[in-house]
C-alpha positions as CSV (number, residue, x, y, z in Angstrom):
1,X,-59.6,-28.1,6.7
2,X,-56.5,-30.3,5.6
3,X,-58.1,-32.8,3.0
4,X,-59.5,-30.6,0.8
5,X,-58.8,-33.4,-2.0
6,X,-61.7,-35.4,-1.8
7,X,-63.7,-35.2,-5.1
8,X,-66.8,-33.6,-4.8
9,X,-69.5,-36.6,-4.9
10,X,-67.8,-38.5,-1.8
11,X,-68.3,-35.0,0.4
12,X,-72.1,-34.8,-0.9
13,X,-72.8,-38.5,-0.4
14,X,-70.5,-38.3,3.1
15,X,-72.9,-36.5,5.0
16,X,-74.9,-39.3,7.0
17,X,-74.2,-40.9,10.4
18,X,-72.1,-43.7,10.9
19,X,-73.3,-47.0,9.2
20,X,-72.2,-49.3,12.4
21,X,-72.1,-46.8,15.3
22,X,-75.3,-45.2,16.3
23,X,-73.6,-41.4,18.6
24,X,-73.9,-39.2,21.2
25,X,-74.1,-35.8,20.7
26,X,-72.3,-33.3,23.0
27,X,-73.5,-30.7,25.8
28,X,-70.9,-29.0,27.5
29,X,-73.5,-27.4,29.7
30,X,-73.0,-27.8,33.2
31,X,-74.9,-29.6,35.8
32,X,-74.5,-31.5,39.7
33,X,-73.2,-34.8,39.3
34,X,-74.1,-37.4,41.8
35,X,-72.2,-40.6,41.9
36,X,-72.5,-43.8,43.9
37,X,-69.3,-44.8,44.3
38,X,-66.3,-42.6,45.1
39,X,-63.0,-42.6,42.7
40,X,-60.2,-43.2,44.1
41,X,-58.1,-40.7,45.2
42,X,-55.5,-42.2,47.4
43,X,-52.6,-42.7,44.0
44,X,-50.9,-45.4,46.4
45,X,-54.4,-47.4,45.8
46,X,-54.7,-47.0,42.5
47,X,-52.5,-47.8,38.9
48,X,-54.9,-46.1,36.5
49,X,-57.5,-43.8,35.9
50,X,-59.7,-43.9,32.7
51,X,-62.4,-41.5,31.8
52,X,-64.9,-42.3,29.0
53,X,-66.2,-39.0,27.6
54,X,-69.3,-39.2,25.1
55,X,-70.7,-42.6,26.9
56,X,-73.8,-43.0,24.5
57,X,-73.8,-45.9,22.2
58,X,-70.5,-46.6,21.3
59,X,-68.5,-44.8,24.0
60,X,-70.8,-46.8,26.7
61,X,-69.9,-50.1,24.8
62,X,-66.2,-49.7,24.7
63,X,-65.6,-47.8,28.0
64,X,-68.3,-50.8,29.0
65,X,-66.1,-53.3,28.4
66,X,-63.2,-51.8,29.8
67,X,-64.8,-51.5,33.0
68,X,-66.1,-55.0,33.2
69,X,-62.3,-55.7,32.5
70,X,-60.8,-53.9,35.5
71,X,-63.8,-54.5,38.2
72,X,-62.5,-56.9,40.2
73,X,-59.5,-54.7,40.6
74,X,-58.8,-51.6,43.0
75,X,-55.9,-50.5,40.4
76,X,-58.2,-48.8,38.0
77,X,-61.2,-46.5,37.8
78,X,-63.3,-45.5,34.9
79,X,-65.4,-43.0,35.2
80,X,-68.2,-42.5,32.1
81,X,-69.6,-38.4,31.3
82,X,-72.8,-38.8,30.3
83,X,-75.6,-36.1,29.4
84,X,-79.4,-34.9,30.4
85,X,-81.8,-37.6,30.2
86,X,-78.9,-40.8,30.2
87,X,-77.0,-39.3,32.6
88,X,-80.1,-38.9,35.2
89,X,-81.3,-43.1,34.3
90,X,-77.5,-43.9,34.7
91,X,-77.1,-42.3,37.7
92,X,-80.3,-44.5,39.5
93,X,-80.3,-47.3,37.6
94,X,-77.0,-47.6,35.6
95,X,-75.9,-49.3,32.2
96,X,-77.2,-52.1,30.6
97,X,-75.8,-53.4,27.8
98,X,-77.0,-56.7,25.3
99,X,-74.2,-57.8,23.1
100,X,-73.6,-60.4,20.9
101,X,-70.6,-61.4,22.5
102,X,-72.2,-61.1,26.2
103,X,-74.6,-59.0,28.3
104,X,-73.7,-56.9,31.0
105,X,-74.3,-54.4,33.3
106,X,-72.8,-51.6,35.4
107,X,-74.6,-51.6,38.5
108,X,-75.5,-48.1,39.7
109,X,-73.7,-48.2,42.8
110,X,-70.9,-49.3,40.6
111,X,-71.3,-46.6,38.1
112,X,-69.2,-43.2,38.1
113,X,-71.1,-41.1,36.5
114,X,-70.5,-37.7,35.7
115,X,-72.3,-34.7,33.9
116,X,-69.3,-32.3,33.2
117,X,-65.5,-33.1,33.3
118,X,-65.2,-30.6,35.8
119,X,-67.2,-32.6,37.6
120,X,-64.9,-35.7,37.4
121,X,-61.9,-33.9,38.0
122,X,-63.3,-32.9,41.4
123,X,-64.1,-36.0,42.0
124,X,-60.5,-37.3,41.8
125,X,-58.9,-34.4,43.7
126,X,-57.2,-36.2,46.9
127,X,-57.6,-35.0,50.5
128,X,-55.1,-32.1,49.4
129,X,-57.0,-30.7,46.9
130,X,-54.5,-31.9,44.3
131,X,-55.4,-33.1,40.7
132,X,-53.5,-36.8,39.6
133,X,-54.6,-36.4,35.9
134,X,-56.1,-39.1,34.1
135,X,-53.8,-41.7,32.0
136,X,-56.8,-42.3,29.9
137,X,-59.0,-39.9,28.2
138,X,-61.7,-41.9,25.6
139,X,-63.9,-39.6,23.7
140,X,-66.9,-41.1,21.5
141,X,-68.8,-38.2,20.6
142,X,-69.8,-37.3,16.8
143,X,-67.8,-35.5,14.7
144,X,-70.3,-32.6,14.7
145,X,-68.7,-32.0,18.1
146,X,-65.2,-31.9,17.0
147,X,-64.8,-28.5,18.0
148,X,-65.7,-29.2,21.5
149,X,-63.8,-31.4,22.4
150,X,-60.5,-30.0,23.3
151,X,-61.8,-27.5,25.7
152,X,-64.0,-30.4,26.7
153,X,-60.8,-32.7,27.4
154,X,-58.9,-30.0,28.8
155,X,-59.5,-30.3,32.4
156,X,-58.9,-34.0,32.3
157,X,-55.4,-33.8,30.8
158,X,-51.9,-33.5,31.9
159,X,-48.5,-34.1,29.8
160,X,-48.6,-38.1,30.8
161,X,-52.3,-38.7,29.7
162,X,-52.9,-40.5,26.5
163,X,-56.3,-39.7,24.2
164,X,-58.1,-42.0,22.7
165,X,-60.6,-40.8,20.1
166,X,-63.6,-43.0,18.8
167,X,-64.7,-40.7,15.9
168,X,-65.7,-40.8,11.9
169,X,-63.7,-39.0,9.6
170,X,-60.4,-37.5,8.9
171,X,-60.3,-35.4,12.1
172,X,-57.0,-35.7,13.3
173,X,-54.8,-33.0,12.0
174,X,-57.6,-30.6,12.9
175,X,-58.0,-32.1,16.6
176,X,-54.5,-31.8,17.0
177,X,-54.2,-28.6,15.7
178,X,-57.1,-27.6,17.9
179,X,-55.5,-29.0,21.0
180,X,-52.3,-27.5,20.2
181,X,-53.9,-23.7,20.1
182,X,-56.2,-24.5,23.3
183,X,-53.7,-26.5,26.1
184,X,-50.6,-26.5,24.0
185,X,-51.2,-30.1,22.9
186,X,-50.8,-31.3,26.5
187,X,-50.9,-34.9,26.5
188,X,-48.4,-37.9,25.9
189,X,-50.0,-39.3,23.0
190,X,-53.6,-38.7,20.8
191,X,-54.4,-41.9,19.0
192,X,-57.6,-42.1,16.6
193,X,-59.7,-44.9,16.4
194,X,-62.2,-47.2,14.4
195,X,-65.2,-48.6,15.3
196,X,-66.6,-51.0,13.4
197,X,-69.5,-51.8,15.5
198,X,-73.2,-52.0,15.0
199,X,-74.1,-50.8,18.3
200,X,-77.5,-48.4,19.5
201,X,-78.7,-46.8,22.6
202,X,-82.6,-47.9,22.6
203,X,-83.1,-46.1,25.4
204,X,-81.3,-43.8,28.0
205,X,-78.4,-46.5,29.9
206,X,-79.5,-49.1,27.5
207,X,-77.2,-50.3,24.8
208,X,-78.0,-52.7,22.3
209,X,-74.5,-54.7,20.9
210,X,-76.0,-56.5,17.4
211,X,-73.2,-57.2,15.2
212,X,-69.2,-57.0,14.9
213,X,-67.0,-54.9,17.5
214,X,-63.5,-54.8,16.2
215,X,-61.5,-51.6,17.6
216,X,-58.7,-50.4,15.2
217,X,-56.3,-48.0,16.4
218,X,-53.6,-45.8,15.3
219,X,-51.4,-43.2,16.6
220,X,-51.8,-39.5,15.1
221,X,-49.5,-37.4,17.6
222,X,-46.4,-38.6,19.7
223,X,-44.9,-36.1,22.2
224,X,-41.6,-39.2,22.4
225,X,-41.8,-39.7,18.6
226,X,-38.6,-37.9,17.1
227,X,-41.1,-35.2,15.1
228,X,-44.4,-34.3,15.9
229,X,-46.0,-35.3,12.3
230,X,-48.6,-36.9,11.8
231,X,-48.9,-40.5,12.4
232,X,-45.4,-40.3,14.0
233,X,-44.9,-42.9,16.9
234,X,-42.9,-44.9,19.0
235,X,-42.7,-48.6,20.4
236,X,-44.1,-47.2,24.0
237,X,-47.2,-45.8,22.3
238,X,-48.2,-49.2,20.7
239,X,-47.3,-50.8,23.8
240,X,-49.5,-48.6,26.1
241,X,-52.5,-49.0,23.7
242,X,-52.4,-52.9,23.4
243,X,-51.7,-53.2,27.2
244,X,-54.9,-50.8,27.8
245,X,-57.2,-53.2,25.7
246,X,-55.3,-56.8,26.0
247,X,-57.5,-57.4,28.8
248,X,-60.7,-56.5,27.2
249,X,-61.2,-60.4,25.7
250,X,-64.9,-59.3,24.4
251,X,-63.4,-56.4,21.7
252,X,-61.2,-57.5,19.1
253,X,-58.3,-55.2,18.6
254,X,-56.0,-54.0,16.0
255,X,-53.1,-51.3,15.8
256,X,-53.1,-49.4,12.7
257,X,-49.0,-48.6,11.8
258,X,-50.8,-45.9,9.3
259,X,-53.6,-44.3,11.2
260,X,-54.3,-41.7,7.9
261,X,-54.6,-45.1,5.7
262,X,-56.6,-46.6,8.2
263,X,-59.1,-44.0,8.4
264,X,-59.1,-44.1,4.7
265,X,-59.9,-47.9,4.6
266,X,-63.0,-47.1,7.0
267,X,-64.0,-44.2,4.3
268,X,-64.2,-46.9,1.9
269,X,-67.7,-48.2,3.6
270,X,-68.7,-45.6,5.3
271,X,-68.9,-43.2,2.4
272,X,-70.7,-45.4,-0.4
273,X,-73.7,-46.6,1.9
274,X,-74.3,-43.9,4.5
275,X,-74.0,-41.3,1.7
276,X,-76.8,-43.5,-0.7
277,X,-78.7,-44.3,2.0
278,X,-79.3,-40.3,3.3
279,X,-79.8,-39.4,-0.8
280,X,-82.1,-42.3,-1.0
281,X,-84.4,-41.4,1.6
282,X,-82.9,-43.0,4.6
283,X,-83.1,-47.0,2.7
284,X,-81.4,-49.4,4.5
285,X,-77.9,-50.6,3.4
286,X,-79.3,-54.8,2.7
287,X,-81.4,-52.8,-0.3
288,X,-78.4,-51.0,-1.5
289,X,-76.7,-54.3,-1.9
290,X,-79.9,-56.2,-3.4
291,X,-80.3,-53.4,-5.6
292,X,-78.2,-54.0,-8.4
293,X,-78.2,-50.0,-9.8
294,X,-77.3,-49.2,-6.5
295,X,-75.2,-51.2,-5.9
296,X,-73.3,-50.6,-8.8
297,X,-73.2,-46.8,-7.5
298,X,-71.9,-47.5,-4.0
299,X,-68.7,-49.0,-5.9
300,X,-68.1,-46.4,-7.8
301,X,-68.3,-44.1,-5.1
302,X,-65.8,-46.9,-2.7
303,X,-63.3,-46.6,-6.2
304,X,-63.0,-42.7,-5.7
305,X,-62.4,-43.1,-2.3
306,X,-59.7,-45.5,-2.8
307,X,-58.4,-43.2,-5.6
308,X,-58.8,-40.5,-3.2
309,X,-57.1,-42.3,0.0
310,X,-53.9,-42.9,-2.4
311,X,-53.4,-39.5,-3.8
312,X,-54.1,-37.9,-0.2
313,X,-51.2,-40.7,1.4
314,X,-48.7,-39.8,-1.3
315,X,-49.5,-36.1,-0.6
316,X,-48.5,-36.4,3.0
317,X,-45.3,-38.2,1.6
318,X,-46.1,-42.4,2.5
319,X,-44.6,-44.8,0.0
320,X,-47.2,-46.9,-2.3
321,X,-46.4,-49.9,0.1
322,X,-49.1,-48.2,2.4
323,X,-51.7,-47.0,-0.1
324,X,-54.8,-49.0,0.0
325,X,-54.9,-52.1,-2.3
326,X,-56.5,-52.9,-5.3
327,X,-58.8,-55.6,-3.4
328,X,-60.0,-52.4,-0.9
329,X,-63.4,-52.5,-2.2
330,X,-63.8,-56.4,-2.3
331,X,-62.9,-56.6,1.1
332,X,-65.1,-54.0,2.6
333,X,-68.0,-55.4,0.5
334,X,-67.5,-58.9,2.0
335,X,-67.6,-57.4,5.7
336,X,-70.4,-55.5,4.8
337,X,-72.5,-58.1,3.8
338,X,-71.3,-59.9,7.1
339,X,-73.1,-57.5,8.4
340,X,-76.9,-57.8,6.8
């Protein structure tokens, strides 16, 4: 792995799920898929194609939202690859989704849904039997399925689509890395992105939206940028990701310049409370904040992640303008408690 630097406490106490995104774990197994509503495959009809891969809690949300976005239009289609029990209530009922900021619902006849992404690639194949790739590819699976996911994405991809991924951690040099030895890194762009979201499937195709819902995103691979390190980009790769979610009025939206310090910044909360609530017994985060010995632990914990996020940008050579400031843990405790 690339950041061996973290200190040894923050791995140990790092090892719990997402404090505002409830996942979806991956099955690449493969299975009919039965839609109710063709894709279409005419590319004269049709500006853009999006497929949401991991549609459980957080990738249903987002890819959700985007859909809601785009349904009047004939321009765009997303498609959604569910799994086993969700996938087969999606399918004959669809997704239902309460939010905070505005229920909806995608009908089933509405709904492409899809089992495998072989699956949806056939399903976009025009009269010809040729493939138009996707321009989109969102993946929100957990990071326990890292591995996965570039044979996963694989079928989906062509040098002109752009990947979005909705995951914890610092994943990016070893996705990209991964991608590079499985398709040769075949896409225009792989961006990594941040959820901060309390968001839970209650049931299969139901999604319950409670608090927050900010997107931050930043670029970790450019195939236009001048090298192919990390975090390189170019002026057309912001503009493709903020024209993607500028009409998705229900998500707030950021673009990270420094997608390694924004992944860091998330660290900062996800680390201290995820960590202490796992070696706590599984307590919930408002009695880590009411607890003052705890408390007083989670800081100290969010401190060696900032110390840690600083040496590990200087290591990758960005000035100190970009390291994480000294008001990092103030800031995430104020949005935390937001949250409670």
């Amino acid at each position: 792995m690339h950041h061996q630097t973290v200190v040894l406490s923050i791995l140990l106490l790092g090892l719990a799920p997402n404090l505002f995104a409830s996942g979806f774990s991956l099955d690449v197994t493969s299975s009919s898929s039965k839609t109710h509503k063709s894709a279409a495959t005419d590319t004269s009809e049709r500006t853009s194609r999006i497929a949401i891969v991991g549609a459980g809690a957080v990738g249903s949300y987002y890819g959700g939202r985007i859909w809601e976005s785009v349904r009047s239009s004939s321009s765009t289609d997303v498609l959604f690859h569910l799994r086993n029990e969700h996938y087969a209530h999606c399918v004959e009922n669809g997704i239902s989704v309460t939010s905070i900021d505005g229920n909806f619902v995608i009908p089933s006849d509405e709904l492409l849904a899809y089992s495998t992404t072989e699956d949806m690639v056939k399903s976009v194949k025009d009269e010809d039997d040729e493939f138009h790739a996707f321009d989109w590819v969102i993946v929100a699976l957990k990071s326990s399925s890292l591995d996965a996911v570039p044979e996963l994405i694989k079928p989906l991809t062509s040098p002109e689509t752009r990947v979005l991924v909705i995951m914890n951690g610092l994943i990016e040099d070893d996705l990209t890395e991964m991608m590079r030895e499985e398709q040769g890194l075949e896409c225009k762009a792989v961006y990594g992105g941040m959820a901060l979201i309390c968001s839970n499937r209650l049931s299969p195709g139901v999604i319950d939206h409670s608090y927050a819902g900010k997107l931050v995103v930043g670029v970790a691979y450019s195939a236009d940028a001048d090298d192919d390190g990390y975090c390189k980009w170019v002026e057309s790769d912001k503009k493709a990701i903020m024209d993607l979610f500028e009409p998705v009025t229900p998500v707030p939206f950021e673009f990270e310049d420094n997608l390694l310090r924004g992944r860091w910044w998330k660290n900062c909360w996800n680390l201290p409370f995820n960590g202490i609530s796992v070696a706590m017994g599984g307590i919930t985060t408002d009695r880590i904040v009411g607890d003052p010995s705890l408390r007083k632990l989670a800081y100290k914990v969010m401190d060696e992640t900032i110390a840690t996020a600083n040496a590990d940008l200087a290591k990758h050579g960005f000035p100190e303008e970009d390291y994480l400031p000294e008001d990092t843990r103030e800031q995430n405790t104020k949005l935390l408690v937001g949250a409670l």
